[in-house]
C-alpha positions, 0 to 999 in steps of 0.5 A, spaced: 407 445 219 401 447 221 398 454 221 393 453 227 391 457 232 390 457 239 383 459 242 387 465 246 390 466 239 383 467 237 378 474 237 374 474 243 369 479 239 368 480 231 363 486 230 358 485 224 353 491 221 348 489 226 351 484 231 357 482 234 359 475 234 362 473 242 365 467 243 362 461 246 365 462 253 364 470 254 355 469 252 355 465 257 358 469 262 355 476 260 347 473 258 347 467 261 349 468 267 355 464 268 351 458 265 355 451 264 357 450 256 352 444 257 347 448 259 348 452 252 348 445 249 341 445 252 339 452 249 343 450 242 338 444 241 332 449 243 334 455 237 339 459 241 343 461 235 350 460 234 355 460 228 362 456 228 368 461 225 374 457 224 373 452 228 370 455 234 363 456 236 361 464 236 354 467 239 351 473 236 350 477 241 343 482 240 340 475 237 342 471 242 339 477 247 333 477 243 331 470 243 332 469 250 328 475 252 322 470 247 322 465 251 319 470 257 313 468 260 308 472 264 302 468 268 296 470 265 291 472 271 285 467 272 278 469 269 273 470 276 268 464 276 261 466 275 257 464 282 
């Protein structure tokens, strides 16, 4: 007999003292705009945080905020050429 849970079984949300973990699914609905698990997979590779809890993928959900706010990028206004 095996004590495994189902993912229904699991908690969507586990608060921590600064953060909240959320799961994989519901990070990508509230940040990612609705995004592909493969798209996540994509931002994982380049630094999206992530934690595994009991076998499913949690996202901290201020970090995973500010690392996607990092990665903002502004055009610098081009300097005026000297005639």
């Amino acid at each position: 007999m095996t004590n495994r849970k189902s993912l229904s079984d699991r908690p969507r949300r586990i608060e921590l003292r600064d953060d909240v973990l959320v799961i994989d699914e519901d990070f990508h609905q509230e940040v990612l705009a609705g995004a592909s698990r493969r798209t996540g997979k994509r931002l994982e590779s380049e630094g999206l945080p992530f934690i595994m809890v009991t076998g499913v993928k949690y996202r901290p959900l201020n970090a995973g905020r500010a690392w996607l706010a990092d990665r903002i990028t502004r055009k610098q206004p081009q300097k005026r050429r000297r005639a």
